[in-house]
N, C-alpha and C positions, 0 to 999 in steps of 0.2 A: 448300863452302857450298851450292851447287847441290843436292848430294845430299842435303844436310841437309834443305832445301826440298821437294826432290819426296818424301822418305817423310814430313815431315809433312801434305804433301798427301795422299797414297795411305791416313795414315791417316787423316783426316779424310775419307776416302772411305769406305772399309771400316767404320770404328767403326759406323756405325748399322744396314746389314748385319750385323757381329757382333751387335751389344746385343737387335735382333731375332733372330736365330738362338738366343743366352741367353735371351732371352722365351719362344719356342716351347720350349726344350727343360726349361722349366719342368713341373713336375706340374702336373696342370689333371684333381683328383681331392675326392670328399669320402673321407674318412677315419675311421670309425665306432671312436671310442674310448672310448666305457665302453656296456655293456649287458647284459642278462641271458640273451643269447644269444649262437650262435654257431659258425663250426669250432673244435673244440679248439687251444689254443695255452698260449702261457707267460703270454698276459694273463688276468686278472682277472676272471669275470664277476661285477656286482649290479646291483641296480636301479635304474636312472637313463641319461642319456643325457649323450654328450659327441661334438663330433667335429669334426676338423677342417678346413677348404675350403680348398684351394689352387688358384688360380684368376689366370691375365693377371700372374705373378710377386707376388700377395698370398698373406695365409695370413691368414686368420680364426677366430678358436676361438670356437665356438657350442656353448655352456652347459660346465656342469662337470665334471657325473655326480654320486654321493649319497656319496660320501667321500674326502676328499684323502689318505689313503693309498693307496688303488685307483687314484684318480685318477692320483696322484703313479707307483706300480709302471706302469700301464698306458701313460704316456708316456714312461716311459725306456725300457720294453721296446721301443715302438715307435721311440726313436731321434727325437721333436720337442724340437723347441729355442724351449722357449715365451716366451724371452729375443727372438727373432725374431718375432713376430706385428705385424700391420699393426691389429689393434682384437679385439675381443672381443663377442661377444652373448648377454648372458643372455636367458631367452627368458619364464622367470616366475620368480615367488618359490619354487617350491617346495623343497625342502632334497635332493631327486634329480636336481634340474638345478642346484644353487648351492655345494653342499658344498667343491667343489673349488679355491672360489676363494680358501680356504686356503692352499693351495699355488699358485698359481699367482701372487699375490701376493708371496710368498717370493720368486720369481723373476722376476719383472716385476710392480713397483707402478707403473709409471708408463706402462702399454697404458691405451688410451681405452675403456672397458668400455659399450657402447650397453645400456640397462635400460629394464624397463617403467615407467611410473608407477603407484608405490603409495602407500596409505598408510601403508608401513615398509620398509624392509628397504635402497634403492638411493639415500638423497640426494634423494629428490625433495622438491618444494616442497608443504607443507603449503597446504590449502584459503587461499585470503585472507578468507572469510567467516567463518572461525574465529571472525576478528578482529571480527566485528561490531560495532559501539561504542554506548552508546547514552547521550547526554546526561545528565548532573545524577548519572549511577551513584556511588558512593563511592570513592574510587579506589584505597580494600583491597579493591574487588570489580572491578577493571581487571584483565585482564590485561595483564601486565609493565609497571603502571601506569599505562596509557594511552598508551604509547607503544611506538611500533614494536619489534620485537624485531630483533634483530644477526643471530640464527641464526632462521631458519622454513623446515628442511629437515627429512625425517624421519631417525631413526636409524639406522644398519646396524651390521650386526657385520663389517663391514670398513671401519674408517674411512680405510685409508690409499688404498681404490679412487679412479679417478679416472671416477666414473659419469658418463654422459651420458643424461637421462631422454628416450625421443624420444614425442613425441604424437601427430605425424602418418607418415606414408610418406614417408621419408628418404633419399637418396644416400648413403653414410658416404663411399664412393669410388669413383670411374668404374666405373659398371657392378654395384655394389652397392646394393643396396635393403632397408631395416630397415622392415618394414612393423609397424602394432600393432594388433591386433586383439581385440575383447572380447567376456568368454564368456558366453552368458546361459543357461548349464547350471546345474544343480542341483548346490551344493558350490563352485564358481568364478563365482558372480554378481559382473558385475562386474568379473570380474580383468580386467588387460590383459596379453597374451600376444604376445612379439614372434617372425617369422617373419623368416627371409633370404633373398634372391630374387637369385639370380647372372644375368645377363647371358651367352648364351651364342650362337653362332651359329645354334643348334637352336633357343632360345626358351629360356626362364627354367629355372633350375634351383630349386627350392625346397627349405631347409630349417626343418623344425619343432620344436616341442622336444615338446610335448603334445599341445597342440591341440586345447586345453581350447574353443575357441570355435566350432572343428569345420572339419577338414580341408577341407573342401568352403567352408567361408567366406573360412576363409584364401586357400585358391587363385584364390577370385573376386576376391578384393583382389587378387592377384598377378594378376589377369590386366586389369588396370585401366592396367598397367605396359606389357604384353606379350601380348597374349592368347597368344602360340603360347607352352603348358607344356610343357616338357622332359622335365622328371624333378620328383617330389617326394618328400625321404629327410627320416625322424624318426618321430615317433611320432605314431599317427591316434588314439591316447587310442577303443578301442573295445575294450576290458576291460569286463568285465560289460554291454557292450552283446547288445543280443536281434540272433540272427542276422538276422532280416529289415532291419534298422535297418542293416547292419553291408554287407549286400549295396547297399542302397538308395546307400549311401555309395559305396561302389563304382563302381554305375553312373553316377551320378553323376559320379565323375572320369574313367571312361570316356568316357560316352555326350553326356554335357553340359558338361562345359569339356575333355575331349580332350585330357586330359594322357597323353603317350606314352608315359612309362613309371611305375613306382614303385617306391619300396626301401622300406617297412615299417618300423621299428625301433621299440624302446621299446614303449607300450604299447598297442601294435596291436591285443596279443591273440592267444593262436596260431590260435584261430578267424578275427579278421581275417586273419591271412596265409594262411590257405587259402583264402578267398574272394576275395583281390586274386590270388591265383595262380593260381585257378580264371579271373578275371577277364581278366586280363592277358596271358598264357600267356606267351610270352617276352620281352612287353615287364615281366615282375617280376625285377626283383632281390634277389639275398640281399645282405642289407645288416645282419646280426651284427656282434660284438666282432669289431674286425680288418679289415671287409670293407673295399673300395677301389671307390667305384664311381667310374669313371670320366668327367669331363665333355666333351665338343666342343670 
């Protein structure tokens, strides 16, 4: 009996020493899985972006990429098990960052999916001034009669998701932040565009999907959190941008919020990623189909 006693004490000693030691010996990596670049491999390249954070024993999948066939090949090639994920972030509506959530639904309908507020495509709640009322009307010209309606959420082509629309700058889980940010570019007025911002010893890690609202705004939201920037991987959306515009960004995340490094993807541009590389020098990362950047 004795003995019985002192090894459930001994493991009541050890177990939280292990379960630390299992903590650390977690990946604490972003995982670059769809895009139109890259070292050659057996994965897929097209255009869109996908990837996913493992991070303090979570694993997060940030956006889809633009086809769940591609989608679907590129994560069996890499061996994820998207039956395991701690939540999901879509990052905007567009159908290069959403496509996948075809497949991904196939095999987990029931992840908590964080989405921007639109007016289509993620569950969100329709304006309430829609509903405007106005006295003595006829009430064949009420909408749903005058009286409240049951459903006043928009439509998606995934009904079986389980969307979460977020409006402000969000914790999903210790040390996770869903921030959302809006674009007042030309082509995206107005969207709202969500970014993820890890928590890391070094200062924030951030990932994008477009950035449609612009890198540089994004990271100023992130750094409302955190100012010390770590890393920022995804797409800086500076495709047919004019080089000087392209540089100006640049410096920027250099010279004025002092983010230490960067990993490019999606639609940087291969012009932007000479200019961050030119910028950066070894604090750039290659962050292609496949890459592994590593976090703190």
């Amino acid at each position: 009996m004795k003995r019985a006693v002192l090894s459930l004490a001994l493991c009541f000693a050890l177990c939280p020493t292990a379960a630390l030691r299992a903590a650390a010996a977690e990946p604490q990596r972003i995982t670059n899985i769809y895009d139109a670049f890259g070292a050659p491999s057996a994965l897929q390249q097209d255009w869109g972006f996908a990837a996913l954070i493992e991070y303090g024993g979570k694993r997060i999948l940030f956006d889809t990429g633009n086809d769940a066939t591609i989608f679907e090949h590129n994560i069996k090639e890499l061996g994820i098990d998207l039956s395991r994920l701690d939540a999901v972030v879509i990052s905007h509506r567009h159908g290069d960052h959403t496509s996948g959530l075809k497949y991904l639904l196939s095999v987990n309908s029931q992840v908590k999916i964080y989405a921007p507020v639109e007016g289509a495509f993620f569950k969100g709640p329709l304006p309430a001034a829609f509903l405007t009322r106005v006295p003595g009307l006829p009430q064949n010209l009420q909408y749903f009669g005058g009286k409240q309606p049951t459903r006043w959420v928009t439509g998606t082509p995934w009904e079986q998701a389980n969307f979460v629309s977020v409006t402000e700058t969000t914790e999903i889980l210790p040390g996770f932040f869903v921030l959302t940010t809006r674009s007042q570019k030309p082509g995206t007025i107005d969207m709202n565009e969500l970014s993820l911002a890890v928590q890391t010893p070094k200062g924030l890690a951030v990932i994008v999907g477009c950035s449609h609202p612009g890198v540089e705004n994004i990271l100023a939201s992130a750094a409302k959190i955190d100012r010390h920037l770590y890393t920022v991987m995804g797409g800086f959306h500076l495709v047919v941008t004019p080089e000087p515009e392209v540089r100006r960004v640049a410096a920027v995340l250099h010279d004025d919020l002092h983010v230490d490094r960067v990993a490019p993807a999606h639609c940087t541009s291969e012009p932007g990623f000479a200019v961050f590389m030119d910028r950066f020098k070894d604090h750039f990362d290659m962050a292609g189909l496949g890459a592994v950047i590593p976090l703190p």
